[in-house]
C-alpha positions in Angstrom: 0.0 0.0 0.0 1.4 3.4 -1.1 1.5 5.9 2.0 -0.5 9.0 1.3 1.6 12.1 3.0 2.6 15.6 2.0 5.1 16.1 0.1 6.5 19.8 -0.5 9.6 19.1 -2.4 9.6 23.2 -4.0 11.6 25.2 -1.5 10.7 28.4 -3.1 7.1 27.7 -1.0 8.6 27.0 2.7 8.8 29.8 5.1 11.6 29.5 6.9 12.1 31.4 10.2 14.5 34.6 10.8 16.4 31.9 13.0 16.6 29.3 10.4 17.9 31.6 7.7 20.5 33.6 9.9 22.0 30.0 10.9 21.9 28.7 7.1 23.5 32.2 6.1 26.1 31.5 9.0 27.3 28.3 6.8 27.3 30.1 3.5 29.2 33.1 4.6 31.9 30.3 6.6 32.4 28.9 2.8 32.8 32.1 1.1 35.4 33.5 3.8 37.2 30.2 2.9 37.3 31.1 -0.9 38.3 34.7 -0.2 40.5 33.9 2.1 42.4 32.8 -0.5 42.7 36.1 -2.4 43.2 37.8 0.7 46.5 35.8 1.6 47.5 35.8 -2.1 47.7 39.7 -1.8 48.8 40.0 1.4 51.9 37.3 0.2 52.7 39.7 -3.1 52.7 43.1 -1.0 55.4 41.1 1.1 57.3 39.8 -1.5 59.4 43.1 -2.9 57.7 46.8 -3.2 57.1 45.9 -6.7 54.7 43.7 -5.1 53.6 45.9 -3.0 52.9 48.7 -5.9 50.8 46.4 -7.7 48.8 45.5 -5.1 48.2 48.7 -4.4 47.3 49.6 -7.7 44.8 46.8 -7.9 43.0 47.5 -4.9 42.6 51.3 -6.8 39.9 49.5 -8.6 36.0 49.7 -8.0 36.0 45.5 -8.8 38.8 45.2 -6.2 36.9 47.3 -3.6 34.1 45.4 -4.1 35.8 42.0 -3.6 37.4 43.7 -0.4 34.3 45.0 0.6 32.3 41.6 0.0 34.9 40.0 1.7 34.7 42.6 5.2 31.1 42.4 5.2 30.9 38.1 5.1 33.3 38.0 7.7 31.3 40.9 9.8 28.2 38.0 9.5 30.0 35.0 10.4 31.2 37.0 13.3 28.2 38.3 14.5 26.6 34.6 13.6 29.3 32.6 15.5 28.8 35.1 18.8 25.1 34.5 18.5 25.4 30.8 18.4 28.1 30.8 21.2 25.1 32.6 23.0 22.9 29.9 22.2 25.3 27.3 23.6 25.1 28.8 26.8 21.4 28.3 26.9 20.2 32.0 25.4 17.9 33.0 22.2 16.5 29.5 22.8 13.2 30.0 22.4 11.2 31.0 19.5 10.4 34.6 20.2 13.9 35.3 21.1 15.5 33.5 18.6 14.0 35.1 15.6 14.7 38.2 17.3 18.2 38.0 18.1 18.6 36.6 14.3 16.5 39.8 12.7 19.1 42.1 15.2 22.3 39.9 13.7 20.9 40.8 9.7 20.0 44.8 10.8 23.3 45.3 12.2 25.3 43.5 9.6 23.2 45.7 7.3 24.3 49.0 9.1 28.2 47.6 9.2 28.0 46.9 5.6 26.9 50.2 4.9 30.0 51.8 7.4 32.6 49.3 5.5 31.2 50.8 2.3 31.8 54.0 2.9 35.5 53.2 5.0 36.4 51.8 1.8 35.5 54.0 -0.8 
């Protein structure tokens, strides 16, 4: 006999909570500081190297691509940071419950928003 149960297989229709998505985001954000990461220590290796180094690096971080990678790059790391201090919060027993959860995950995404917009304008 074939079991008769829902099955909602299109994740464009689930409604995930502020909690959920923050936590999800917190994984993303660890993977993409892992791939520029990369970049980061390749520049910071070449400005080392010699001052020809140095100048070129320099001159490549003139650019508004550049300063976008950089400024990507700030703001991840800004999330996973505020992410991983929430969840260490949450280990010791806090933002545990729904109400308080969602809220301390819609806080997280406001103040990374208004620390994205401060890196912006530090960097350009």
């Amino acid at each position: 006999m074939k079991k008769q149960r829902p099955v909602n297989l299109d994740l464009t229709t689930v409604s995930f909570p502020a909690s959920a998505v923050v936590s999800i985001l917190h994984r993303v954000t660890g993977v993409a500081l892992f791939v520029a990461l990369t970049f980061v220590f390749w520049a910071w290796a070449e400005s080392l190297s010699s001052p020809e180094g140095f100048a070129m690096v320099k001159d490549i971080m003139q650019s508004f691509l550049a300063k976008f990678i950089a400024w990507g790059t700030l703001v991840v790391l800004v999330y996973h940071l505020l992410g991983g201090i929430r969840h260490m919060f949450m280990d010791m027993g806090h933002f545990e419950e729904l109400h308080s959860g969602n809220s301390s995950a819609l806080f997280i995404m406001a103040l990374t928003v208004v620390l994205a917009i401060v890196l912006g304008w530090w960097l350009w």
